[in-house]
C-alpha positions in Angstrom: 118.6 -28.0 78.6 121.1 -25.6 77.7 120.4 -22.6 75.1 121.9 -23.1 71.8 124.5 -20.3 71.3 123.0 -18.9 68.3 119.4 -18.0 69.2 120.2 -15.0 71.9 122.3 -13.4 68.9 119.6 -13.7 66.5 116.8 -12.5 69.0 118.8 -9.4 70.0 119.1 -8.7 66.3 115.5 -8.8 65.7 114.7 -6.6 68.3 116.5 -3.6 66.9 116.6 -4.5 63.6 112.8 -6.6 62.5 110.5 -4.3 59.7 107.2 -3.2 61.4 104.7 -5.7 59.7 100.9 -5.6 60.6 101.2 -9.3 62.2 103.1 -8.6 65.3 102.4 -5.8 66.1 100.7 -6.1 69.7 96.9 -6.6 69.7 96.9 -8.2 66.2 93.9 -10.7 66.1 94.4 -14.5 65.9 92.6 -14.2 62.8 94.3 -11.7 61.3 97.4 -13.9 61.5 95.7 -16.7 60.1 94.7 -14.7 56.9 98.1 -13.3 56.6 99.6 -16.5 56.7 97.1 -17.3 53.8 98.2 -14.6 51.6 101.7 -15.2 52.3 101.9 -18.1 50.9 104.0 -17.8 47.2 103.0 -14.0 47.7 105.7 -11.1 48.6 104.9 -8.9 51.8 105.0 -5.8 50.0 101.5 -7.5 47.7 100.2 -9.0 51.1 99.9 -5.8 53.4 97.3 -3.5 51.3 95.3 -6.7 50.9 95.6 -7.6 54.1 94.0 -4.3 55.5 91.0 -4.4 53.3 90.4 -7.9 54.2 90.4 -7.1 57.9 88.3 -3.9 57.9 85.7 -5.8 55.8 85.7 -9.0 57.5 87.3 -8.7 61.2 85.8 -11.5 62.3 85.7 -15.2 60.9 81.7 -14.8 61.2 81.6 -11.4 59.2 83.3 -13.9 56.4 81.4 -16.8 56.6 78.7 -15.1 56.3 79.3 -13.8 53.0 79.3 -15.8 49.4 82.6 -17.5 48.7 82.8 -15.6 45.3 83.6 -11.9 47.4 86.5 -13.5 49.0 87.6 -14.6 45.6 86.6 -10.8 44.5 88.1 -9.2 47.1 91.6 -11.5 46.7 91.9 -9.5 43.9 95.4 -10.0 42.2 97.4 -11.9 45.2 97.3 -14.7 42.9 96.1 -18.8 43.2 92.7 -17.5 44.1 91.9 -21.3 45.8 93.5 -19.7 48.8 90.7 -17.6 48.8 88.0 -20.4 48.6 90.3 -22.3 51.6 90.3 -19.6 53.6 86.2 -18.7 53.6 85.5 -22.6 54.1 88.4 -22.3 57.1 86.0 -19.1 58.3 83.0 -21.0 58.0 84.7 -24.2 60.3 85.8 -22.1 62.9 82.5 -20.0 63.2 81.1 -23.4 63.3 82.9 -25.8 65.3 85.1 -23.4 67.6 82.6 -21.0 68.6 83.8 -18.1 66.0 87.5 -18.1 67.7 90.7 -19.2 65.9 92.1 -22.7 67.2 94.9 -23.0 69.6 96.4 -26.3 69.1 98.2 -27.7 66.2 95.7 -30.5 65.3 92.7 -28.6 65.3 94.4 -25.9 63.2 95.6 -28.5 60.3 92.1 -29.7 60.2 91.0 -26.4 58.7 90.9 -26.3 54.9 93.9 -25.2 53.2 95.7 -25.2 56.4 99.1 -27.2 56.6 101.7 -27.7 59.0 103.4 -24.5 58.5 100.4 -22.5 58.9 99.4 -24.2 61.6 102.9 -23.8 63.1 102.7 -20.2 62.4 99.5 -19.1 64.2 99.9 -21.7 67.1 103.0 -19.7 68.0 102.5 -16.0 66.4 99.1 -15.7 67.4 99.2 -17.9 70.6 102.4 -18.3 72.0 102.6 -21.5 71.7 106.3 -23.2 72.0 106.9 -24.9 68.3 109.2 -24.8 65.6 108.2 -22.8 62.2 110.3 -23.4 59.6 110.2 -21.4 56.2 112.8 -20.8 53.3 114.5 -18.3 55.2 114.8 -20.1 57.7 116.1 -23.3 56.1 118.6 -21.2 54.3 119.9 -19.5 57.6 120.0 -22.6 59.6 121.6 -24.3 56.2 124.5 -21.9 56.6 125.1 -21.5 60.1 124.7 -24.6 61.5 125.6 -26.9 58.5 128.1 -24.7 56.3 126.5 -25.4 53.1 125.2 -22.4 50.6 121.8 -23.8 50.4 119.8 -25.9 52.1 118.7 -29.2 51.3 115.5 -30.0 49.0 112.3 -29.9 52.5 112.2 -32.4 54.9 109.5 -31.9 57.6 111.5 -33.9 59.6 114.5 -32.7 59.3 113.7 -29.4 59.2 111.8 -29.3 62.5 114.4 -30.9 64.5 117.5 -28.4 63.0 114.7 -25.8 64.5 113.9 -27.7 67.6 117.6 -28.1 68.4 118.1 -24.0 68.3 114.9 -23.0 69.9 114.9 -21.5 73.1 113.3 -23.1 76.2 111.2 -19.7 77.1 107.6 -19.8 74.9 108.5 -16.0 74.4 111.9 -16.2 73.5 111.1 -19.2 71.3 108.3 -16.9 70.0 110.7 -14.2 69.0 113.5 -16.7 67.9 111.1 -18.4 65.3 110.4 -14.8 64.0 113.6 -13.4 64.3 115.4 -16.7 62.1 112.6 -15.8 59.3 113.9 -11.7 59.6 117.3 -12.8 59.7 116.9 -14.8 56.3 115.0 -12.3 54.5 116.8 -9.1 55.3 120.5 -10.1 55.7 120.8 -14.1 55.2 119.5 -14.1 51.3 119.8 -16.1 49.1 121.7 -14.5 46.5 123.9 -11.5 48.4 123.9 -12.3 52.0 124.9 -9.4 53.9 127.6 -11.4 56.1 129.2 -8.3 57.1 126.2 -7.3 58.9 124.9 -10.5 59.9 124.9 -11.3 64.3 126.0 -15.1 63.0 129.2 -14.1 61.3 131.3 -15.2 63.8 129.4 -18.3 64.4 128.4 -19.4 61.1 129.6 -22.5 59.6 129.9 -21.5 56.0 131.8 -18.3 56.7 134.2 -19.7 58.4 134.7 -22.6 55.6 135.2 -19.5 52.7 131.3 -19.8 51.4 131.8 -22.7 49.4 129.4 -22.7 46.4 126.5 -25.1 46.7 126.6 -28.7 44.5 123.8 -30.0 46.6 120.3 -31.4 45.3 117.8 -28.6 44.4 114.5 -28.0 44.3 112.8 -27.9 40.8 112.1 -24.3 39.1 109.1 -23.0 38.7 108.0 -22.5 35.0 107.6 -19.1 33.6 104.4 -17.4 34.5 103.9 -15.3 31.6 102.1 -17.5 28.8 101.3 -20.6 31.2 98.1 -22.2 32.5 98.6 -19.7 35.4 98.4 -16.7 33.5 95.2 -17.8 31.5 93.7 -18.6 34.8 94.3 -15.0 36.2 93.3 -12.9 32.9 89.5 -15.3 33.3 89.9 -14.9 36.7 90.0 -11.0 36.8 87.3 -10.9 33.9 85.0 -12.7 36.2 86.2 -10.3 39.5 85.1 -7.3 37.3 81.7 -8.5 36.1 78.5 -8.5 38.6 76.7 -10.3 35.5 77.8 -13.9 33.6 80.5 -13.4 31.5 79.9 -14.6 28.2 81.9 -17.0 25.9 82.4 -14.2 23.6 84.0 -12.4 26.2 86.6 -14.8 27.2 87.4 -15.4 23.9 89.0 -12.1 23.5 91.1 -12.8 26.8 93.2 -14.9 24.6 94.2 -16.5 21.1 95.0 -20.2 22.1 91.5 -21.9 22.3 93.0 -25.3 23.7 94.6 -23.4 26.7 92.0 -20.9 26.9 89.6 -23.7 27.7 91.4 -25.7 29.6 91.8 -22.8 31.6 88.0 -22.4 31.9 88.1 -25.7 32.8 90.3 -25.7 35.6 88.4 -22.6 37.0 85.3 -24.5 36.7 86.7 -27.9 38.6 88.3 -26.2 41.5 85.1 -24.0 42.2 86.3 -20.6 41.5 84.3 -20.3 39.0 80.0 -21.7 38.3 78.0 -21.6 35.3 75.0 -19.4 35.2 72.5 -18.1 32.8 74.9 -19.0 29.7 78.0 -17.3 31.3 80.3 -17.4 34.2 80.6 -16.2 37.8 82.4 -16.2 40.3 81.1 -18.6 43.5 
């Protein structure tokens, strides 16, 4: 099969030009890619790496978490934000201490039967933890394959399917080079391929990319809807509970929570929503955490 023309451009970028991230640098456990693909979800990098350290000197292991209380990975989640990923992520710990002898899956199937692990994630650590030869497909990567490949501003609302086989068509047939290209696409699209000022002057695609040659035509594509404003939301309610309950080693009282905020109807249905998605128990006439 013959290499796409794109991918060596890309890869030689990345190795001169790729930030130094905890993740790949060499020696980086399996399951400290696993939890960093956990807390990057919806979180930025610069949130994720001071997190991500504490995490992995307290719990190195998937054991050394599953052994704890579900609650002190909620606790120690601390403000990285939807706090169920915390609660998937000690149940994931707790299946692979159980069913895969402590070690972090391999494969693709027996990675997306872990809780609160999806295709992507699964993608990610088959390939960035074991070298495996798959496509990983994130924003930045739909938006740099979008532009070079397709000539449109933006890409297209997700397909899995399409997605994948844009990536397939561009990975290379070496598991290593494929390793780096999947990385170096994501780089590419966060550093210099952005979404609102590319840096096309600097960019190793500029000759070779569709929409710079066609004048970067503005996008009047299909788009993805727009997250409503955090501030004042469900969301936000959630968090201010959620760090009362962090701070407390004893139940936090009614009372208490009342002060966290003047809408009762949303306050409580806050509460609620804590309550049914297990971040949150009853207990001697307060709350705690798991």
């Amino acid at each position: 099969m013959t290499q796409h023309p794109l991918s060596p451009l890309v890869n030689a970028w990345y190795l001169t030009n790729a930030r130094d991230l905890p993740w790949r640098r060499q020696g980086f456990s399996a399951w400290g890619v696993l939890v960093s693909e956990f807390m990057l979800q919806q979180t930025p990098v610069s949130r994720v790496i001071p997190r991500l350290d504490q995490w992995l000197a307290r719990w190195p292991t998937p054991a050394d978490l599953a052994a704890v209380p579900a609650g002190e990975a909620v606790r120690e989640w601390s403000n990285l934000g939807y706090p169920r990923r915390a609660l998937w992520l000690h149940r994931a710990a707790e299946q692979i201490t159980q069913k895969h002898g402590g070690t972090v899956p391999h494969d693709i199937e027996s990675l997306t039967a872990l809780t609160g692990v999806g295709d992507y994630t699964a993608r990610a650590v088959a390939v960035f933890a074991w070298g495996g030869r798959h496509p990983v497909v994130d924003t930045n990567t739909r938006r740099v394959i979008a532009r070079a490949v397709h000539g449109s501003g933006e890409p297209a609302p997700p397909s899995s399917r399409r997605d994948l086989a844009d990536m397939t068509a561009l990975l290379p047939e070496d598991d290593e080079q494929a390793r780096i290209f999947n990385a170096a696409a994501m780089e590419l699209g966060a550093l210099v391929c952005t979404a609102r000022a590319p840096r096309c002057d600097e960019c190793p695609l500029r000759r070779h990319c569709a929409w710079f040659a066609a004048g970067k035509p503005a996008y009047t594509g299909p788009r993805k809807a727009v997250q409503k404003r955090y501030e004042g939301s469900d969301r936000h309610v959630r968090g201010l509970i959620m760090a009362e309950l962090r701070s407390s080693d004893v139940p936090v009282r009614d009372t208490e929570i009342s002060r966290l905020w003047p809408d009762v109807a949303q306050r409580e249905r806050a509460l609620a929503s804590l309550l049914s998605d297990g971040l949150a128990i009853v207990a001697d006439g307060g709350y705690l955490l798991p």
